[in-house]
FILUMTOR-367797 format. One line per field, with one value per residue: residue number from 1; chain; y, z, x of N, C-alpha, C, CB in turn. Coordinates in nm, 2 decimals. Atoms other than C-alpha are relative to their C-alpha. Glycine has a CB too. Layout:
% FILUMTOR-367797
pos <- [NUM|...]
unit <- [A|...]
n_v <- [Y|...]
n_w <- [Z|...]
n_u <- [X|...]
ca_v <- [Y|...]
ca_w <- [Z|...]
ca_u <- [X|...]
c_v <- [Y|...]
c_w <- [Z|...]
c_u <- [X|...]
cb_v <- [Y|...]
cb_w <- [Z|...]
cb_u <- [X|...]
END
This chain:
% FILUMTOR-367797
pos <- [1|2|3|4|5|6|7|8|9|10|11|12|13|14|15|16|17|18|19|20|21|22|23|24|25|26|27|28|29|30|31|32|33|34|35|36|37|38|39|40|41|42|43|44|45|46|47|48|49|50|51|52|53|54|55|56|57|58|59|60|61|62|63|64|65|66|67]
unit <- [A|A|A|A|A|A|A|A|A|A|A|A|A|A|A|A|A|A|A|A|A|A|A|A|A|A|A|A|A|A|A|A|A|A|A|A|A|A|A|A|A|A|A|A|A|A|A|A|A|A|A|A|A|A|A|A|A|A|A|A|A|A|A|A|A|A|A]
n_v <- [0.00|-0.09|-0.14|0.08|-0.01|0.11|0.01|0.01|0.03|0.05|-0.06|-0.09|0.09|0.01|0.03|0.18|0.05|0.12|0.04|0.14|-0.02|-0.08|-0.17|-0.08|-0.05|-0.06|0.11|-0.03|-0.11|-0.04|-0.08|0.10|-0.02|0.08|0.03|0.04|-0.02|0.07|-0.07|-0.02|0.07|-0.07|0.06|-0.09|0.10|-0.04|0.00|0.04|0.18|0.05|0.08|-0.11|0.01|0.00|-0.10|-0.10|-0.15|0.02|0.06|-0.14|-0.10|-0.10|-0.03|-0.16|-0.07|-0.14|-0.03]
n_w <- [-0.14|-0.04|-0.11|-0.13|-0.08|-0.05|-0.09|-0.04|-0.14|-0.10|-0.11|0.05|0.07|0.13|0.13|0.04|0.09|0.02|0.10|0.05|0.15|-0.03|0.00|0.09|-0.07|-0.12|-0.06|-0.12|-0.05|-0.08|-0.08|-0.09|-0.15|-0.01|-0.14|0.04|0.08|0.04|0.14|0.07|-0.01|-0.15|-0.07|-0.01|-0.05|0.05|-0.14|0.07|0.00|-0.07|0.03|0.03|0.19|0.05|0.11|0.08|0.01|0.09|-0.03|-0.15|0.06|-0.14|0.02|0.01|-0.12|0.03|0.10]
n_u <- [0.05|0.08|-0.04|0.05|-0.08|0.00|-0.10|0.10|-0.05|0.09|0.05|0.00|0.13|-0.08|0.11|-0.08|0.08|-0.05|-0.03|-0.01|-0.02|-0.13|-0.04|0.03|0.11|0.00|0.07|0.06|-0.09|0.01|-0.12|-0.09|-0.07|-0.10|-0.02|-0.17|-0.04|-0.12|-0.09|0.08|0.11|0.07|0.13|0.09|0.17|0.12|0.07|0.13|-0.04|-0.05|-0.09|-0.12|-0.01|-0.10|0.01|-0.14|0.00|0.10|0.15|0.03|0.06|-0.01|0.18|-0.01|0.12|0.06|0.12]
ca_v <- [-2.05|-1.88|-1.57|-1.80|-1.74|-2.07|-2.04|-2.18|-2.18|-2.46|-2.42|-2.23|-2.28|-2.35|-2.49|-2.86|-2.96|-3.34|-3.42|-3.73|-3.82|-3.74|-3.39|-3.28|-3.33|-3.20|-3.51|-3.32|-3.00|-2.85|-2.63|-2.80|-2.72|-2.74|-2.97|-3.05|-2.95|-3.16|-3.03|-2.97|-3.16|-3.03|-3.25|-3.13|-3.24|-3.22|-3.16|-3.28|-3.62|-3.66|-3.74|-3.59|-3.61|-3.56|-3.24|-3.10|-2.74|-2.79|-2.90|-2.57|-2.28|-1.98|-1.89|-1.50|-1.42|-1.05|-1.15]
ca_w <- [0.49|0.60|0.84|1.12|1.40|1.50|1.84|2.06|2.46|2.73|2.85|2.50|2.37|1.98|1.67|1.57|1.25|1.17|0.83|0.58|0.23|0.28|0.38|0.14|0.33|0.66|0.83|1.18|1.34|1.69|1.98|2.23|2.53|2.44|2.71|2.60|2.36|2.16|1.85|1.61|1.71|2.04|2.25|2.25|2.49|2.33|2.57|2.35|2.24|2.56|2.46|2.41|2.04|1.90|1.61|1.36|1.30|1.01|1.19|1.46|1.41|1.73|1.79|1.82|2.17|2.09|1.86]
ca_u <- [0.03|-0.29|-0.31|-0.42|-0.24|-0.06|0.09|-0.16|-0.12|-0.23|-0.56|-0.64|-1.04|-0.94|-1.18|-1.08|-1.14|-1.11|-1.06|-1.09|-1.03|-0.66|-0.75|-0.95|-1.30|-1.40|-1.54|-1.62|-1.56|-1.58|-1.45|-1.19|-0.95|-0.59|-0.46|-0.08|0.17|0.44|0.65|0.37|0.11|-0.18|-0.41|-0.71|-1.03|-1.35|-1.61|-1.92|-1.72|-1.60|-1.24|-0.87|-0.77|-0.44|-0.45|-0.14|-0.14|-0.38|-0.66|-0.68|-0.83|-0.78|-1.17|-1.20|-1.38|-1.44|-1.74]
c_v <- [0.11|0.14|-0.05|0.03|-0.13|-0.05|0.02|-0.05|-0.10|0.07|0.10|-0.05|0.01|-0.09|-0.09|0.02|-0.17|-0.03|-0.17|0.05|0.10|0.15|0.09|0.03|0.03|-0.14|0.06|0.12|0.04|0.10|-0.13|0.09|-0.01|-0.02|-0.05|0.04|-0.07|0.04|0.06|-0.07|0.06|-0.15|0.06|-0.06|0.09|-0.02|-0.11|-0.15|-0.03|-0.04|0.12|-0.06|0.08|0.08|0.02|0.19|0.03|0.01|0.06|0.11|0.13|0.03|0.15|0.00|0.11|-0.01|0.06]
c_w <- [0.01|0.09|0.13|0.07|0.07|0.10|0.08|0.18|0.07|0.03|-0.11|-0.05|-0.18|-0.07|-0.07|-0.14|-0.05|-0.16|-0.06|-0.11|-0.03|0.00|-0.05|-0.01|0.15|0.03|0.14|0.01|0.16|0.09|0.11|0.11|-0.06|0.10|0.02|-0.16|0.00|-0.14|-0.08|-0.01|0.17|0.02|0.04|0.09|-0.09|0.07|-0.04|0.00|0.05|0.01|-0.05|-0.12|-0.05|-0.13|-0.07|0.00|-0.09|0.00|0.17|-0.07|0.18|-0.04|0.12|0.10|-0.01|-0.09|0.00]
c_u <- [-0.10|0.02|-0.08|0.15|0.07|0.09|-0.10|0.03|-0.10|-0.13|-0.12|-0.15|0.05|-0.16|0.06|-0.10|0.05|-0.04|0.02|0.05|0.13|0.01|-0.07|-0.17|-0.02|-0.13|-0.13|0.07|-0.07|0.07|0.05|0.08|0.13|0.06|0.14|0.03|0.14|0.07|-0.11|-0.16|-0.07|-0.09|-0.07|-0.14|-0.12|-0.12|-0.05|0.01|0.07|0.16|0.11|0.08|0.12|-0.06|0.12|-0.07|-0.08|-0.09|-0.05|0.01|0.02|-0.19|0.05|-0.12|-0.10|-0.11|-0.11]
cb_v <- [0.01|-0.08|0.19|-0.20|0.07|-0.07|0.10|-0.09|0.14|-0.01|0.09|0.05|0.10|-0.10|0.12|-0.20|0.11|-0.10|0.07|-0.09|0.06|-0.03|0.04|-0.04|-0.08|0.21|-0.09|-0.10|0.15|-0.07|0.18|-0.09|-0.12|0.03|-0.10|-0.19|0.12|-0.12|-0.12|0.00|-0.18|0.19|-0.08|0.05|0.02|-0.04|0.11|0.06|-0.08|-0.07|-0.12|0.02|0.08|-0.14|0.14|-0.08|0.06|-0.06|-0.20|0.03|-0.07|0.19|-0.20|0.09|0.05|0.10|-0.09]
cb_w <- [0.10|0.05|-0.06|-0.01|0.07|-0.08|0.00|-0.10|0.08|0.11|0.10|-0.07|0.04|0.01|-0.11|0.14|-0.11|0.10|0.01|-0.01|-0.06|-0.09|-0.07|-0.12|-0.02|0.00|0.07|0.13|-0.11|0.01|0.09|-0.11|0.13|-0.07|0.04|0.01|-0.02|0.00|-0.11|-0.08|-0.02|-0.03|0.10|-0.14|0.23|-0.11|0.05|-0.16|-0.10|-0.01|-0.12|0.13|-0.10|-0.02|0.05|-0.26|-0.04|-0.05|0.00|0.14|-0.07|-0.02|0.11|-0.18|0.11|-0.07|-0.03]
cb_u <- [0.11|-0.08|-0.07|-0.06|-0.07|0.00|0.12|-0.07|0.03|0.06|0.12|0.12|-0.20|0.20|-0.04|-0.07|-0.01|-0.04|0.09|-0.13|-0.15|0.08|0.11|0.07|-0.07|-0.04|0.13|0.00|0.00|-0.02|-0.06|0.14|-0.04|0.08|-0.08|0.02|-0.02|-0.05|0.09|0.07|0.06|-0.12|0.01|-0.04|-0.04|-0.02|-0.10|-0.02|0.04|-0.06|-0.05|0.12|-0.14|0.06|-0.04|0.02|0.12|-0.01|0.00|0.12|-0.19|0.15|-0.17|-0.04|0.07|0.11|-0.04]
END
């Protein structure tokens, strides 16, 4: 496991990444909204493509404000 931080609260802006090719290409990426949480899995709205998208813990990234 990385040093990503992966304890991600409602509400939280976060860095999607959607994945193909079982994983091992990066299809799309963006920032999102997390708008619900369920065992290990977040719903995320994505402004840009309109739409709330089911993530794992794999495919979130915390996005660093202080930049």
């Amino acid at each position: 496991m990385d040093a990503r931080n992966l304890d991600f609260e409602i509400g939280e802006l976060v860095q999607w990444i959607e994945l193909c090719a079982e994983g091992f290409l990066v299809r799309d990426r963006g920032l999102g909204i997390v708008v619900e949480r369920y065992n290990h899995f977040y719903r995320v709205h994505r402004p840009i493509q309109q739409d709330v998208v089911n993530f794992n813990l794999n495919e979130l990234e915390k996005v660093n404000e202080n930049k």
